[in-house]
C-alpha angles and dihedrals in degrees: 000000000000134000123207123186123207113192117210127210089208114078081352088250141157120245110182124206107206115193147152117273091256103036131265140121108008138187128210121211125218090339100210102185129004107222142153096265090046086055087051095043079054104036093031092056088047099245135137115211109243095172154005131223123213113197087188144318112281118123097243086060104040103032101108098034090099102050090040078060093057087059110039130039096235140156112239113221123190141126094253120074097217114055125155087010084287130104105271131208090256101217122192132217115276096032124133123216125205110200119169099305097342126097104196119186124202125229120180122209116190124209107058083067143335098259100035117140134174122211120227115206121172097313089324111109125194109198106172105202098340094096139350131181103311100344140063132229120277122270132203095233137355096267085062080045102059094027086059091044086055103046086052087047098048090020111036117020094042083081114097101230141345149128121267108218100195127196085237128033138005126319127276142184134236091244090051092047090044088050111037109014099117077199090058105035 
């Protein structure tokens, strides 16, 4: 499996392109923005989009979905129904989907918003706005505060190892997060 980032200026956000090493069926995750370097990262590397991943509705996660749909012939997976202003593949916590070569397991974590949900694949976590690199995502009040830091802590950081792929900032890992996070500890 590969992982490719695409950074995007608006809303300064993270779009991952998962894959398999020698190209094939491919999924995005929380396409920002649809633009010209995004279509090479995607044609240049030999995939075809299957599917795209929504971590959850906000615009700087879901903006160039609808054009990415134009493109590819894709299925379009979230926990909201309606994604993109078109009817979406609702997944629930706990399923497992099977695209092309990747198994991809879903994990909601509730608190940042009512529909997020991380994607599990192989030890790579995408986690939209749930946590980033010594933070976690914003919450209306403290209860979703304290409900968010809970779910991380029984959903997210009982794993072993992985790598955190977050909608904003760098990469992490579960061990970094467990260890050094002011939020987790």
């Amino acid at each position: 499996m590969k992982v490719y980032t695409h950074f995007s200026f608006l809303g300064f956000s993270n779009s991952y392109l998962v894959g398999p090493r020698d190209g094939g069926d491919a999924v995005i995750i929380d396409p920002g923005v649809m633009d010209i370097p995004l279509l090479h990262l995607i044609e240049d590397n030999g995939y075809y989009v299957r599917a795209v991943l929504i971590t959850h509705g906000h615009e700087s996660h879901t903006r160039g979905g609808a054009t990415l749909l134009k493109i590819y012939d894709a299925d379009l997976y979230g926990s909201a129904r309606h994604l993109l202003q078109r009817d979406s593949i609702q997944v629930q916590d706990g399923e497992i989907l099977k695209i092309g070569d990747l198994e991809i397991e879903c994990i909601e974590i509730q608190g940042h918003s009512s529909d997020s949900m991380v994607y599990r694949i192989d030890n790579a976590f995408f986690t939209g706005d749930v946590i980033k690199a010594g933070s976690i995502g914003s919450t209306p009040n403290r209860y979703a505060q304290a409900l968010l830091i809970h779910a991380i802590q029984e959903r997210l950081l009982k794993h072993d190892r992985g790598v955190l792929y977050p909608g904003h900032g760098p990469p992490s890992t579960i061990e970094a997060e467990r260890r050094f996070n002011p939020y987790l500890l």
